[in-house]
N, C-alpha and C positions, 0 to 999 in steps of 0.2 A: 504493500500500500504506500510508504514512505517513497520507494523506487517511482511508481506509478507518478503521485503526488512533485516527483521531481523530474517528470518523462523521460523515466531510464524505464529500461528492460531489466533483468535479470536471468541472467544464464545458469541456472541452476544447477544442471546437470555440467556443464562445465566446470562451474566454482566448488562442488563435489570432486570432480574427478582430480583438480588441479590440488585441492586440498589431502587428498590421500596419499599423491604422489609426494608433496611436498612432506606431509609423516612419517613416510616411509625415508625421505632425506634426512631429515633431520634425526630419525630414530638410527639409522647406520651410521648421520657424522657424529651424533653423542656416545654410542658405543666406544668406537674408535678412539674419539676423544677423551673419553672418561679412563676409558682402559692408560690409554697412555700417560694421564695426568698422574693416576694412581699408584701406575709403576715406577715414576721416579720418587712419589714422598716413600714408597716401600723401600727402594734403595738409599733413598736418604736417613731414614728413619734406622735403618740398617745398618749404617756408615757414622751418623753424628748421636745415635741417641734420643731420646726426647726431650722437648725445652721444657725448662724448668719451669713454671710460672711463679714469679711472686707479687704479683698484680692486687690480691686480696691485703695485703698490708701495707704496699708501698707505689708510688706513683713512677718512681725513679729508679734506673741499675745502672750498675756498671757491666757490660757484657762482653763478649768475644763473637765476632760472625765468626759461623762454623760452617756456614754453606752458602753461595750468590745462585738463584735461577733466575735465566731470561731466556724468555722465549717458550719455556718449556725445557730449554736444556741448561745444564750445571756450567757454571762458568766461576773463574776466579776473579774477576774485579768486574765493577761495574762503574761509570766515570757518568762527568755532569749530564746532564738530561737524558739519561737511561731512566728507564720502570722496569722494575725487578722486585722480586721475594728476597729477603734477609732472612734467614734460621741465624739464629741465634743460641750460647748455650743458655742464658736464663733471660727472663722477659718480665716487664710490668703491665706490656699487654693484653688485653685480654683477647682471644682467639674466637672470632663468631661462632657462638651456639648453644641449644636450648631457647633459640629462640631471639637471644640477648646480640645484638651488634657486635660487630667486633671495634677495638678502642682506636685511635690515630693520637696522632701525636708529633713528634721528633724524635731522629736517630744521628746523635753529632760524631764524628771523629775527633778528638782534642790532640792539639800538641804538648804535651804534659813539659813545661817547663823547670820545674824542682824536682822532677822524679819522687816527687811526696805522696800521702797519701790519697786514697779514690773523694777523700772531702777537702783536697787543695782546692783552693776558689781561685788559681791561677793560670786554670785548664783554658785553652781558647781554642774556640771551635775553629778547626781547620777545613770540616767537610761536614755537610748538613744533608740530609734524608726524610721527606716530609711521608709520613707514615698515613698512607690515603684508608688503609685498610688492615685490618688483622685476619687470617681466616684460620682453622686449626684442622690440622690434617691429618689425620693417624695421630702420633701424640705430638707432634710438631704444630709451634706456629709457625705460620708464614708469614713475615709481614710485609706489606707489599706497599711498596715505596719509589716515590719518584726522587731523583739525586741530582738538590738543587747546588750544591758544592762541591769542588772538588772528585773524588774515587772513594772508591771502596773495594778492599781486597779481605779475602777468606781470613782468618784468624787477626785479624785489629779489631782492636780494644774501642768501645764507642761504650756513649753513655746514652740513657734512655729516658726520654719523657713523656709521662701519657698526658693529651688534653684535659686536663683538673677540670673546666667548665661541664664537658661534653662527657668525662665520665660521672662526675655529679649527678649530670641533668639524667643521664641512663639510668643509673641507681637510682633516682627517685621514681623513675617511670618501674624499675623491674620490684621493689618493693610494693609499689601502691599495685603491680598485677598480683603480688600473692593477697593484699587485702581486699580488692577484691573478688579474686575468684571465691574466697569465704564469706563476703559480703552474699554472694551471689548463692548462692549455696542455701544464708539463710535466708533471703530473702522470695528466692526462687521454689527452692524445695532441694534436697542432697542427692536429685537425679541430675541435676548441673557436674559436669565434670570439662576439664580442661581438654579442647580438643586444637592448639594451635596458639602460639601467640609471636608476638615482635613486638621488641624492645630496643628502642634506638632516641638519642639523646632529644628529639623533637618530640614523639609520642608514644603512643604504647598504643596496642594491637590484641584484642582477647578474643580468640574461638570458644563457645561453649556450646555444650551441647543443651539444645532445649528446643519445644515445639510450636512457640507463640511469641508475637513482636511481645516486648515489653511494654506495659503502660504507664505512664506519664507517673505516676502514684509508685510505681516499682522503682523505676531509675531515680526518681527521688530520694526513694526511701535506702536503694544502695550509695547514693551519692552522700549520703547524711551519715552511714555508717563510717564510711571510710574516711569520711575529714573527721568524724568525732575520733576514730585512732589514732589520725595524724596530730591532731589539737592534744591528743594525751601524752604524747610525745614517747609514745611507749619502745624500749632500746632492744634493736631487733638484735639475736645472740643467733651464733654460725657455730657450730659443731661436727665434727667429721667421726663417724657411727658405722658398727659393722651393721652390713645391712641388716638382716634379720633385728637387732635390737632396735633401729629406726623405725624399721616396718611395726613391731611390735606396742612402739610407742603413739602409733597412731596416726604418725606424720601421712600427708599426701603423697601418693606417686604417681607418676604417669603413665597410663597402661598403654604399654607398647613402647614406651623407653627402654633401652638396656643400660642396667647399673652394675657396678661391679662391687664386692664383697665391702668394702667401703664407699659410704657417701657422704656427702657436705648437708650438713640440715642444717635449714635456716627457720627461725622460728621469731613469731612475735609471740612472747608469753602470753598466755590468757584467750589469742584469738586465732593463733594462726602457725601451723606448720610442716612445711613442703620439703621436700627431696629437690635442690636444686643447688648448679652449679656456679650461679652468674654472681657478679657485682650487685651486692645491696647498701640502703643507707646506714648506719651506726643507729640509729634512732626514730620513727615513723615523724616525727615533728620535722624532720625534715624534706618531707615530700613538700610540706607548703600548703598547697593546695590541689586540690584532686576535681577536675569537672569530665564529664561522660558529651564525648563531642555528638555521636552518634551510635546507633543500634540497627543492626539489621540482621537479615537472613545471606548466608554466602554459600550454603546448601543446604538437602534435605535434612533438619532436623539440627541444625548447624548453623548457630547465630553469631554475631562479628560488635563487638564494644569498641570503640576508638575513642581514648582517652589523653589526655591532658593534666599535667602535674607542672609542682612550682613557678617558677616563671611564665612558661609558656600558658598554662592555665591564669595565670594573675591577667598576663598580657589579653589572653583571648575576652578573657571575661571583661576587660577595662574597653575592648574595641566594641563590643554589642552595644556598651553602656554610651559608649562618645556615638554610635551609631544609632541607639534608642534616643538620644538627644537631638540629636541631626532632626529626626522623623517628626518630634515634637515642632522643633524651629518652623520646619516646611508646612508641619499641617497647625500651623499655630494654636497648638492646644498642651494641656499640659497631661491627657488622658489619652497618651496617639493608639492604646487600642480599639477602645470606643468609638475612634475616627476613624480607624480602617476600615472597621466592619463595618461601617457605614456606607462609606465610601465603595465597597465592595459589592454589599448590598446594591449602590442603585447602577453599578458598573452591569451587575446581573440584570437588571431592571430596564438599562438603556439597550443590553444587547437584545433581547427577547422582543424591545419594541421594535427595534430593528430591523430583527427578523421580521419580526409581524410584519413590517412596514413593507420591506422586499416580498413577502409571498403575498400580500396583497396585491402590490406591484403586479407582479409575474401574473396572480392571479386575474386584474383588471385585465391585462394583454391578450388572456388567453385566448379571444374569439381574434382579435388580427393576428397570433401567434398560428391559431388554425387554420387561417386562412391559407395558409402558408406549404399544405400539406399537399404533395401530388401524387397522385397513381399513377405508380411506373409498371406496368403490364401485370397490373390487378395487384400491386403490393402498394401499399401508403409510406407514403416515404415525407419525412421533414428536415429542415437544413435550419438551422436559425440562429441566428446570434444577437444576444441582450447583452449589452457593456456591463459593469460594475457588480457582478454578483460571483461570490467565491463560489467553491467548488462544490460544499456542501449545499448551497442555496442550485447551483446547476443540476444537483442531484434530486432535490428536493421537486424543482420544474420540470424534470425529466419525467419522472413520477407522474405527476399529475396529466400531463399531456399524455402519456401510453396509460392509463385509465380511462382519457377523455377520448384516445383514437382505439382502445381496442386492441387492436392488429398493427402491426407497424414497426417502421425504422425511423429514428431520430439520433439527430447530430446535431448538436449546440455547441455555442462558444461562446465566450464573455471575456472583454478584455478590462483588465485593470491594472492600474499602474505598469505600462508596457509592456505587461504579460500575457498571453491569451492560453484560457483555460479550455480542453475540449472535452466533450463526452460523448459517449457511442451507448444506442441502446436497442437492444433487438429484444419484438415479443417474445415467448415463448413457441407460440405457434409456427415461428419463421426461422427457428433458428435451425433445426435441422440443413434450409440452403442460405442463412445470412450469419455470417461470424461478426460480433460486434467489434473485436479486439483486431481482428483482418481490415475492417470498415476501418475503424478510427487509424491506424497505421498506416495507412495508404492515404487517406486526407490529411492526416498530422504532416506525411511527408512533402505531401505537396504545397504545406505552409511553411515548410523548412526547419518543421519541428517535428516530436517521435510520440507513438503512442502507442496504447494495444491494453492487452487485458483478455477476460473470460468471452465466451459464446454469448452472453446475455447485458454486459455491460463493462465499456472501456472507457479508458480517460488518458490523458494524453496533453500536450499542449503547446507552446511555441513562441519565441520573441519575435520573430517575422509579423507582423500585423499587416502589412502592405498586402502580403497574400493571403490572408486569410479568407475575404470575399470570394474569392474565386476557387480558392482551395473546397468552402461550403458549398459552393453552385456543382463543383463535381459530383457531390454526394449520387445524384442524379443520375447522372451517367452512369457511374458505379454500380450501382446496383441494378439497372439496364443491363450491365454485360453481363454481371453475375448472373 
């Protein structure tokens, strides 16, 4: 209908076949691809070990590259305006997963001056590495960096910084999703379970499972929960537990995760606690604030929260408020919901008369509109064109006319604002030897525009307006030879 509505076609059986072929490419290049990506972090991982992380207590390391890839292949230096993966042996990185982003940051080379210790503050960056992404691969991170300074070769010593801002703003987003997916839980009923989320320094992202939009009275009532946790300021505690005694404790896990005999539980006392791997805040007081952007369905039985915390939540909610202000100035009131509705109201009000006003219109015409009708060897045929009436009002005249003739072929047009609208319409009785979507496609083309559609009613249309008079006078002929 959209296609029609814009006098396209669609090739469906084409767009199908192009579609499968194109699957099947893409399902052999990611085989290929995967397989190969796979087999160098195996080899690497084989070769240097896994990196350390110490990201959970400190933002800063001193490290050693242990491995440079580009391109996909292992290389020993990488110089200024290369993009490459740096393995490292230990990291303040954190490596994307579970959900959770991976960190950016800087990776400097220092000329160490006094040969003093890793806390000389005499270090000066010789070579600098902007750290666009973390990703974690087998037990390696990869961190993938453009090198805005100088080189970098296998075994030099560089020191590491994560983004403080952006991993804050993360932490605040991945703590406020464990509160709440428990918000949710009591709010919803304990059939809610976690099915997906994304946590990244702008927003957070919550799959759960359930069968109904949320109502206005619900998301309230989860939004009330979670900032009353954040306001208590309650100090979220990280613990690393053999599984089974976690499980036992009652914590949440995720079915269909794989954990290994030890895990990290993070718990808010009294409200909340999950089996997870990522960056959280020290304390729930420091989310700030917590707002629910939107709710929806993302599949069957599989609904999607997108959420907002500290800053960015302050900021969104102070833009509504400057932009609920705005609304008042323009509609000069100090109640601009009252005035919308209003206003909405007679928006409804004006269009309806409108209408009315056009099918009365159409209506008044319809005896010169008839006039109009010829018998081409015993079939009623009509061509006719009324300026200023959209497509649905074309449809609407159409209607009425194959009521008032019975039997019949009709082809209309209406041009508005240098557009012209067309529509084809064939009885029932006639369609057997008259194709409507054949009709309108052959006269659309000879107004130098496209059209088509079903056996019983096409639409179609054209910028050409010059020809359209004569494009309509063909209809005649047409259905003559047909």
């Amino acid at each position: 209908d959209i296609a029609m509505d814009n006098h396209l076609q669609v090739d469906e059986e084409g767009f199908h076949k192009e579609m499968e072929t194109q699957r099947e490419r893409a399902r052999a290049s990611w085989v290929g691809e995967e397989e190969a990506i796979a087999s160098i972090y195996k080899e690497l991982l084989a070769e240097i070990g896994e990196t350390e992380f110490s990201g959970y207590d400190t933002l800063s390391t001193h490290s050693v590259i242990k491995a440079i890839v580009k391109d996909g292949k292992v290389v020993n230096e990488a110089t200024e305006g290369d993009e490459v993966e740096l393995f490292l042996d230990k990291t303040p990185f954190y490596g994307e997963s579970g959900g959770q982003v991976g960190d950016r940051g800087v990776i400097q080379k220092t000329e160490d001056r006094t040969q003093n210790s890793e806390e000389d503050s005499s270090l000066t960056p010789s070579c600098v590495a902007w750290v666009k992404e973390t990703k974690k691969e087998l037990g390696l991170h990869a961190h993938v960096v453009k090198i805005k300074k100088g080189s970098f070769k296998v075994w030099d010593r560089v020191s590491c910084s994560v983004d403080k801002e952006q991993r804050s703003a993360t932490a605040r987003n991945h703590t406020a999703t464990h509160l709440l997916h428990t918000a949710l839980r009591s709010v919803l009923g304990e059939h809610v379970k976690q099915a997906g989320s994304l946590v990244s320094p702008e927003r957070m992202r919550f799959d759960f499972t359930h069968f109904y939009p949320m109502e206005e009275r619900e998301r309230l009532a989860i939004e009330d929960i979670v900032n009353g946790k954040v306001i208590e300021n309650i100090g979220v505690d990280t613990e690393v537990m053999d599984i089974q005694d976690a499980l036992r404790s009652g914590v949440t896990a995720l079915f269909g995760e794989k954990y290994g005999e030890s895990v990290r539980v993070v718990k808010v006392p009294g409200f909340s606690s999950e089996l997870c791997g990522g960056t959280h805040c020290k304390g729930t007081g420091d989310i700030g604030l917590f707002v629910i952007l939107s709710e929806g369905s993302v599949a069957s039985g599989i609904r999607r929260i997108e959420a907002l915390t500290g800053k960015a939540a302050f900021e969104h909610l102070r833009a509504r408020t400057v932009e609920l202000s705005r609304i008042s100035e323009i509609l000069r009131t100090d109640k601009p919901l009252e005035r919308v509705e209003k206003l909405v109201g007679d928006l409804k009000d004006m269009s309806r008369e409108v209408d009315s006003l056009k099918s009365r219109v159409a209506s008044g015409s319809l005896s010169s509109i008839m006039e109009a009708v010829r018998e081409v060897n015993g079939v009623k045929v009509l061509a006719y064109r009324m300026d200023n009436l959209e497509l649905k009002d074309l449809r609407n005249l159409a209607d009425t006319i194959r009521d008032k003739m019975g039997s019949g072929i009709i082809v209309l047009s209406s041009v508005s604002e240098g557009q012209a609208s067309m529509l084809s319409s064939v009885t029932g009785d006639l369609i057997p030897k008259f194709h409507a979507g054949n009709i309108l496609k052959e006269v659309a083309a000879l107004a130098g525009g496209r059209g088509g559609g079903k056996p019983e009613m096409a639409q179609g249309g054209t910028k050409e307006i010059e020809k359209l008079d004569t494009a309509l006078e063909s209809v005649y002929d047409l259905v003559k030879k047909q």
